[in-house]
C-alpha positions in Angstrom: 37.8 -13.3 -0.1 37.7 -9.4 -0.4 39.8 -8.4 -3.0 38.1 -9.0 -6.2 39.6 -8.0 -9.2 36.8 -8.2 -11.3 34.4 -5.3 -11.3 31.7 -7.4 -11.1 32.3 -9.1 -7.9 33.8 -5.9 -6.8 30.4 -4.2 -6.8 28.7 -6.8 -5.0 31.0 -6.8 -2.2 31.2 -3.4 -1.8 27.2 -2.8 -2.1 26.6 -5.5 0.5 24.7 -8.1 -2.0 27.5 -11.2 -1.2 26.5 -13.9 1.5 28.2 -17.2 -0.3 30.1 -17.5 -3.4 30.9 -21.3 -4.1 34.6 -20.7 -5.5 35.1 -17.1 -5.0 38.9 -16.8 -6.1 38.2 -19.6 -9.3 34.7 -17.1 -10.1 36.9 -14.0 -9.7 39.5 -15.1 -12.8 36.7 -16.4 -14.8 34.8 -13.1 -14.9 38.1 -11.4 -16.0 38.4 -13.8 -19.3 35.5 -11.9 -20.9 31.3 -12.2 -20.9 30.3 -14.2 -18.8 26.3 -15.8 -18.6 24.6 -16.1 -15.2 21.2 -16.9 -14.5 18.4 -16.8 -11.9 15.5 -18.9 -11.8 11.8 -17.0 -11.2 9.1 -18.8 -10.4 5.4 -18.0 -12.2 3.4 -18.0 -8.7 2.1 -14.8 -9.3 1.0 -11.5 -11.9 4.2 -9.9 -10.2 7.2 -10.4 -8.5 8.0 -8.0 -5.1 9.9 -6.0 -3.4 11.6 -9.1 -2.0 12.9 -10.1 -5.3 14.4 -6.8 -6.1 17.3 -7.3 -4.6 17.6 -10.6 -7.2 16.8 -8.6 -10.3 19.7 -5.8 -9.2 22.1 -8.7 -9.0 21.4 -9.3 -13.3 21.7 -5.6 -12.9 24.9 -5.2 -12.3 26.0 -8.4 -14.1 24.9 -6.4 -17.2 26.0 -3.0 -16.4 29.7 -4.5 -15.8 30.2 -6.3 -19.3 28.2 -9.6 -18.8 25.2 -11.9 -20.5 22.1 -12.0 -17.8 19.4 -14.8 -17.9 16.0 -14.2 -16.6 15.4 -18.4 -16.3 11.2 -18.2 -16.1 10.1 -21.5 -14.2 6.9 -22.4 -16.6 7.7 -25.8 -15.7 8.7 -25.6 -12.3 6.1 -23.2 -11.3 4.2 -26.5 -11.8 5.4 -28.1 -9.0 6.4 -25.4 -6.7 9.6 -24.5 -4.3 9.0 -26.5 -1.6 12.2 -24.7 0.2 11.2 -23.2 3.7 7.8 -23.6 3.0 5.3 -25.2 5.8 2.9 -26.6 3.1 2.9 -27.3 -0.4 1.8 -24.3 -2.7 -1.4 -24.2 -4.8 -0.7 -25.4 -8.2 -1.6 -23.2 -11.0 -2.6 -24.5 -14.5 -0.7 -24.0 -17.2 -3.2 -21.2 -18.5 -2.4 -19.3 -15.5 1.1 -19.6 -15.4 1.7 -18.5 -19.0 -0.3 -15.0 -17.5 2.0 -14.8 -14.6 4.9 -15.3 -17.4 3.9 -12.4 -19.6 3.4 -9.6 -17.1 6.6 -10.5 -15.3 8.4 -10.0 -18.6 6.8 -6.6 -18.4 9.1 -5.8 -15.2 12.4 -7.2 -16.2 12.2 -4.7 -19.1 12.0 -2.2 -17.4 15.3 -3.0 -15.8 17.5 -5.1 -18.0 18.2 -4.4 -21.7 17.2 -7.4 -23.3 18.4 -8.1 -27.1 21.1 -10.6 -29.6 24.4 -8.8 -28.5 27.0 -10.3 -26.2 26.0 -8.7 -23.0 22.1 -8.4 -23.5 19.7 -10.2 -21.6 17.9 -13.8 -22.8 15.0 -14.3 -21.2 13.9 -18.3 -21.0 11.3 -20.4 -20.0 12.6 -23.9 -18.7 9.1 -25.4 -19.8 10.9 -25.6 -23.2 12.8 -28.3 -21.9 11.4 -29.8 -18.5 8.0 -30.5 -20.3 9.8 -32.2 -22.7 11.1 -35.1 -20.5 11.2 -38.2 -20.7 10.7 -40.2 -17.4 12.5 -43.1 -17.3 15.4 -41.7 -19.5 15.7 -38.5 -17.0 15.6 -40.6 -14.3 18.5 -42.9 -15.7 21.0 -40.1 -17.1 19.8 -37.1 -14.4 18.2 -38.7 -10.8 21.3 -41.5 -10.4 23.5 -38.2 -9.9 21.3 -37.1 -7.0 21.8 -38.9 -3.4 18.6 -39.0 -1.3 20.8 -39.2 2.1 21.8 -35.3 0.8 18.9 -34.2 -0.3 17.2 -35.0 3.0 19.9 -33.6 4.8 19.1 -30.0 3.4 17.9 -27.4 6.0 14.8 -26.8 3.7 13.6 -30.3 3.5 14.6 -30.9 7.8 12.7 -28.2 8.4 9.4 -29.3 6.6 9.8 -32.8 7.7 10.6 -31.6 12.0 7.5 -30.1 11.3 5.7 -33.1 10.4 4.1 -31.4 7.3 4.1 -33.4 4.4 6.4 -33.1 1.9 5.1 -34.6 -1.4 7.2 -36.8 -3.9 6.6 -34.0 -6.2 8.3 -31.0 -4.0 11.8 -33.4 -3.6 11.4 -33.6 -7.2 11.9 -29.9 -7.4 15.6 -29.8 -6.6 16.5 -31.9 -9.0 15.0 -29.8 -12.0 16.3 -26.5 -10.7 19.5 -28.4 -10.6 19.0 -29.7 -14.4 17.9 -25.9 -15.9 21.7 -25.8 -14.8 22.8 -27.9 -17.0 20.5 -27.1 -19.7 21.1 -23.4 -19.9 25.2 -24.3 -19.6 24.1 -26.8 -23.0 22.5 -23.9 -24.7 23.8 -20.7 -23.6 26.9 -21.2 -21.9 25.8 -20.4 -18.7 28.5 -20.8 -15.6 26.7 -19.0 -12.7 23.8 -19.6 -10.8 22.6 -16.8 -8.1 20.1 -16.6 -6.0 19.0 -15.9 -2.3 20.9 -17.8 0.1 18.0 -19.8 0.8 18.5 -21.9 -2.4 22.2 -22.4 -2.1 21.2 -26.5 -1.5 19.6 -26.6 -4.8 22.2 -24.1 -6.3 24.9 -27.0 -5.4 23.0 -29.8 -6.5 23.1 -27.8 -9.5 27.1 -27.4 -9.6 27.9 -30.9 -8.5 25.3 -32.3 -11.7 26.8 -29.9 -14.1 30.4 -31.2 -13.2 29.0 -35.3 -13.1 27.0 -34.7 -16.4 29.3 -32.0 -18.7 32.6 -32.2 -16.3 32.6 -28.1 -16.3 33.1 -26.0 -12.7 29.9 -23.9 -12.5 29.5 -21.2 -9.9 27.1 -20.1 -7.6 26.6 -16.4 -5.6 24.0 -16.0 -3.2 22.9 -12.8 -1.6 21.6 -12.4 2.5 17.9 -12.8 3.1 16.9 -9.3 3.8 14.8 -7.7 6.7 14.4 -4.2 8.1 16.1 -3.0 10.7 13.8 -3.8 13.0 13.5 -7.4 11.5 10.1 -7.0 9.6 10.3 -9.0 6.6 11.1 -7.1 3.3 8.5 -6.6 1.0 5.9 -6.3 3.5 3.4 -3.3 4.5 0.1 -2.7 6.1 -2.0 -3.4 2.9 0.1 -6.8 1.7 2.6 -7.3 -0.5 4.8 -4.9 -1.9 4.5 -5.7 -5.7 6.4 -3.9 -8.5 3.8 -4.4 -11.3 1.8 -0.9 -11.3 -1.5 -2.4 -12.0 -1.1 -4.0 -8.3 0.4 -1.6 -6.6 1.0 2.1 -7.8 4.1 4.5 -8.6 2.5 6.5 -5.6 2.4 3.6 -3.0 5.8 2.1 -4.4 6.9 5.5 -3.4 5.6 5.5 0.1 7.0 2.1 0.9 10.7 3.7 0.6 9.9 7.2 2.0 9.0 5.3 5.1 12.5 3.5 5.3 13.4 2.7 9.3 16.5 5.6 9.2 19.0 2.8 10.2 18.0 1.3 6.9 18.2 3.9 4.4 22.2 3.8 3.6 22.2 0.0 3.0 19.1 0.2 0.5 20.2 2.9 -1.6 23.5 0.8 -2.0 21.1 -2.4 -2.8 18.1 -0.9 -4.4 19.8 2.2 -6.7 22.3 2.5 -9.2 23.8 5.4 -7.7 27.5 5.6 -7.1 29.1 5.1 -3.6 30.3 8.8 -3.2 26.8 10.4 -3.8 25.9 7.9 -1.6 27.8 8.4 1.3 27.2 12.0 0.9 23.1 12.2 0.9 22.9 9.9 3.6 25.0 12.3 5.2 22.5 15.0 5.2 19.4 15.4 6.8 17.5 11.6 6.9 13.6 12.7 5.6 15.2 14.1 2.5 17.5 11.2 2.3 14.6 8.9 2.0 12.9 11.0 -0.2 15.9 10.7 -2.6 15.8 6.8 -1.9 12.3 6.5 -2.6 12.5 8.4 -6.1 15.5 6.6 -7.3 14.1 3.0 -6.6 10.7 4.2 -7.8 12.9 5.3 -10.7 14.0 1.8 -11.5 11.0 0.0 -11.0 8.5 2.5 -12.9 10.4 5.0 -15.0 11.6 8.2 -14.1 8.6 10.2 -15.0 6.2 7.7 -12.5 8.9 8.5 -9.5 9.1 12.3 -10.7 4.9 12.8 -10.0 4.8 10.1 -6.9 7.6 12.5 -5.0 5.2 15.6 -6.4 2.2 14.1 -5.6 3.8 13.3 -1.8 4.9 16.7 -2.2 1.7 18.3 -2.5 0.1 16.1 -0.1 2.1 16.5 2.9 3.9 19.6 2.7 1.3 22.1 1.1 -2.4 20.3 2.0 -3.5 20.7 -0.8 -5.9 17.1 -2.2 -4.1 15.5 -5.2 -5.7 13.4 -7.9 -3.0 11.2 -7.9 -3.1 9.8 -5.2 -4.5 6.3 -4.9 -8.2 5.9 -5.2 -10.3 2.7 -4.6 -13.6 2.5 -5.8 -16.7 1.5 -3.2 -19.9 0.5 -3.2 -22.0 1.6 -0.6 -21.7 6.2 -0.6 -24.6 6.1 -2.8 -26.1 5.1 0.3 -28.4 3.1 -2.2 -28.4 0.1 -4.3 -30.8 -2.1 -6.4 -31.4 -6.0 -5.8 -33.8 -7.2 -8.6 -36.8 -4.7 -8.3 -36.0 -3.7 -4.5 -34.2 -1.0 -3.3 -32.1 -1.0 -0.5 -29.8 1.0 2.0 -26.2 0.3 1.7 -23.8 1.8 4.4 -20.0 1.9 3.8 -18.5 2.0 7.8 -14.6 3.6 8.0 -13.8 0.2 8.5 -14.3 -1.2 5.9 -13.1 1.5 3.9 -9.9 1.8 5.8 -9.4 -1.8 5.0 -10.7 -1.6 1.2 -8.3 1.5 0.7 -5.3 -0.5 2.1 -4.9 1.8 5.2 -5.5 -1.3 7.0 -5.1 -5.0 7.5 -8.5 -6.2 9.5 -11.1 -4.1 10.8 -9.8 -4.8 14.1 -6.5 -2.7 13.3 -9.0 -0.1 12.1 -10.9 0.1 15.2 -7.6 0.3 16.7 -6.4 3.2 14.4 -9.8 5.2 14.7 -9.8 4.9 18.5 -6.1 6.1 18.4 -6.7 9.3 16.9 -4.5 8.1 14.1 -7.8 8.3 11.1 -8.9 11.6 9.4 -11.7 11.8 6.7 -11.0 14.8 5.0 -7.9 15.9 7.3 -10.1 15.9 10.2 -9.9 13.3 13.2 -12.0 10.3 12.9 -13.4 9.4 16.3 -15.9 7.5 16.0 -15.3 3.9 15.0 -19.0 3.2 13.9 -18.8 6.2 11.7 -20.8 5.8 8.1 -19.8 7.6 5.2 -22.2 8.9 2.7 -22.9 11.4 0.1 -21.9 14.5 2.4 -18.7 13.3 3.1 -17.8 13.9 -0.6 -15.0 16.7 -1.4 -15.7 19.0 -4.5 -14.0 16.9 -6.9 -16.0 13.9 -6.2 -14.1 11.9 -3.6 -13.1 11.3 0.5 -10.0 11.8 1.9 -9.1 9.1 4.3 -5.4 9.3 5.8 -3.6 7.0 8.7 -1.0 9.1 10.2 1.0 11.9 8.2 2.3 9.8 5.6 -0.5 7.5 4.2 -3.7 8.5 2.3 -6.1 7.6 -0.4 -8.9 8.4 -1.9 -12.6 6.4 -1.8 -14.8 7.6 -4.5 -18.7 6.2 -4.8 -19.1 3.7 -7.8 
């Protein structure tokens, strides 16, 4: 179904963000009758969510911004256990210590985002530990489990997978599904929640979810799943050189946020300004239509924009700016910390020589993954220290390597730099 009448669904469809809706004509008239609550689940597995999840948080987005109530479901409980869903092996399990951690600096990037607050349309953000930590065995087993049917729940993709695999799936991973499909239910008790969205990897335990909510409470719930996103050229999103793309600053700066999206594969760049801005269609269609560097320049700030505040996208497209266009070194840019251009150190009473190779500080700095991609780099021509070639691969950096104000320049290509300062 294409022609939504609420505004809603209409934005979705028309900013590509729709892969399965679960009753897309009986969601359609239920948006129209007013507010309506939606949720998506995040687990706690980390300080910060990435650039993979973005295209989740612009989904409560847009619920907001067209006249409904988003959830932000934290998984303190579920986080626990972990998603076993696509996974070859069971993830780490955090304490609870941990997980609370995670919890509070994710909050940090919702609000950036969503408007969070008592009226009709702003944003609740929950933690489902309120109420999974509160079971009660036996009883949840009784009035939830005897809904679930283990012949399903083995016939999921997520589960077949693990299992062709022959990796073990723990008793406590299938227990995972039927919690996710019980914060359903819960948040439909206390909020009035009707929709569940996700990526369209969950859409087994989003129905698990629906069917329980209409065994336990009789009520149709909904579901909306969005596609599982790569680049163009099939790299997974989220990705880059130096790991994860993460949107909390104090993992990943406005500057190197910024550079992610400024290097956009060209085929790309239309379809992420229509998922990753809030810009309308028309100015859309119309930058895209110009020249493509100063597209992606555009696409960078405004995402940067969302993420860290217009003033942190403002001096990351300056500070590229500067960099590229006029040579000139700016402060800004990001700057590791390394032992070893002292060329000394104390241990205990003893000194001794410390050396700091350009591979190692390639990889230190992010410019690279192994030191075998920097020998690789180096040998390519691709390094400068300073803006000069690099081409020696066994090259030691010191004391006269450092620029007036106190640093080294290393760069890998035109478009990636930072800055290595002694400690």
């Amino acid at each position: 179904m294409a022609n939504f009448t609420s505004d809603f669904l209409k934005v979705l469809h028309e900013r590509g963000f729709i892969y399965q809706i679960s009753d897309a004509e009986g969601l359609d008239q239920k948006l129209l009758e007013g507010p309506m609550t939606a949720y998506i689940g995040f687990d706690a597995t980390a300080p910060s969510l990435h650039v993979g999840h973005m295209i989740q948080i612009m989904l409560l987005y847009w619920l907001q911004q067209t006249g409904h109530r988003p959830i932000t479901l934290m998984g303190g409980g579920t986080t626990m256990i972990g998603d076993p869903s696509f996974k070859d092996e069971a993830r780490p399990l955090l304490t609870p210590e941990a997980i609370d951690a995670n919890i509070a600096n994710l909050k940090q990037i919702f609000a950036k985002i969503l408007r969070y607050g008592d009226g009709p349309t702003d944003a609740v953000m929950v933690n489902n530990a309120d109420w999974l930590l509160k079971l009660n065995y036996v009883e949840f087993l009784r009035d939830v489990g005897r809904h679930f049917s283990v012949n399903r729940m083995l016939s999921y993709d997520s589960v077949k997978i693990r299992l062709e695999r022959e990796q073990s799936l723990s008793f406590l991973e299938f227990n995972y599904m039927i919690l996710q499909g019980y914060d359903f239910v819960e948040l439909n008790r206390r909020y009035g929640c009707l929709l569940q969205m996700s990526g369209s990897d969950q859409w087994g335990n989003i129905v698990n979810g629906i069917d329980l909510g209409h065994k336990m409470l009789g009520k149709q719930f909904f579901a909306v799943t969005t596609p599982l996103l790569t680049t163009s050229s099939g790299a997974k999103m989220g990705k880059s050189v130096g790991g994860a793309v993460w949107l909390n600053p104090d993992m990943l700066s406005p500057y190197e946020f910024w550079q992610y999206w400024r290097n956009a594969e060209d085929a790309d760049v239309e379809r992420f300004f229509k998922l990753y801005t809030a810009l309308p269609l028309g100015e859309i269609a119309s930058i895209v239509s110009g020249d493509v560097n100063e597209a992606k320049k555009r696409l960078a700030t405004e995402v940067t924009a969302m993420v860290h505040g217009r003033e942190a996208a403002n001096q990351a497209a300056e500070t590229a700016r500067a960099t590229f266009e006029t040579g000139a070194l700016d402060l800004s840019l990001p700057t590791v910390a390394l032992e070893g251009l002292s060329m000394s150190a104390q241990v205990g009473n003893i000194g001794v020589r410390v050396k700091l190779g350009i591979l190692t500080a390639l990889v230190n700095a992010g410019l690279a993954a192994s030191n075998g991609e920097a020998r690789r780099l180096v040998l390519s021509g691709a390094v400068r220290l300073n803006d000069t070639i690099v081409s020696d691969d066994r090259l030691v950096l010191g004391p006269q390597h450092l620029l007036p104000e106190g640093v080294i320049k290393l760069s890998v290509g035109k478009k990636r730099h930072a800055l290595v300062k002694p400690v």
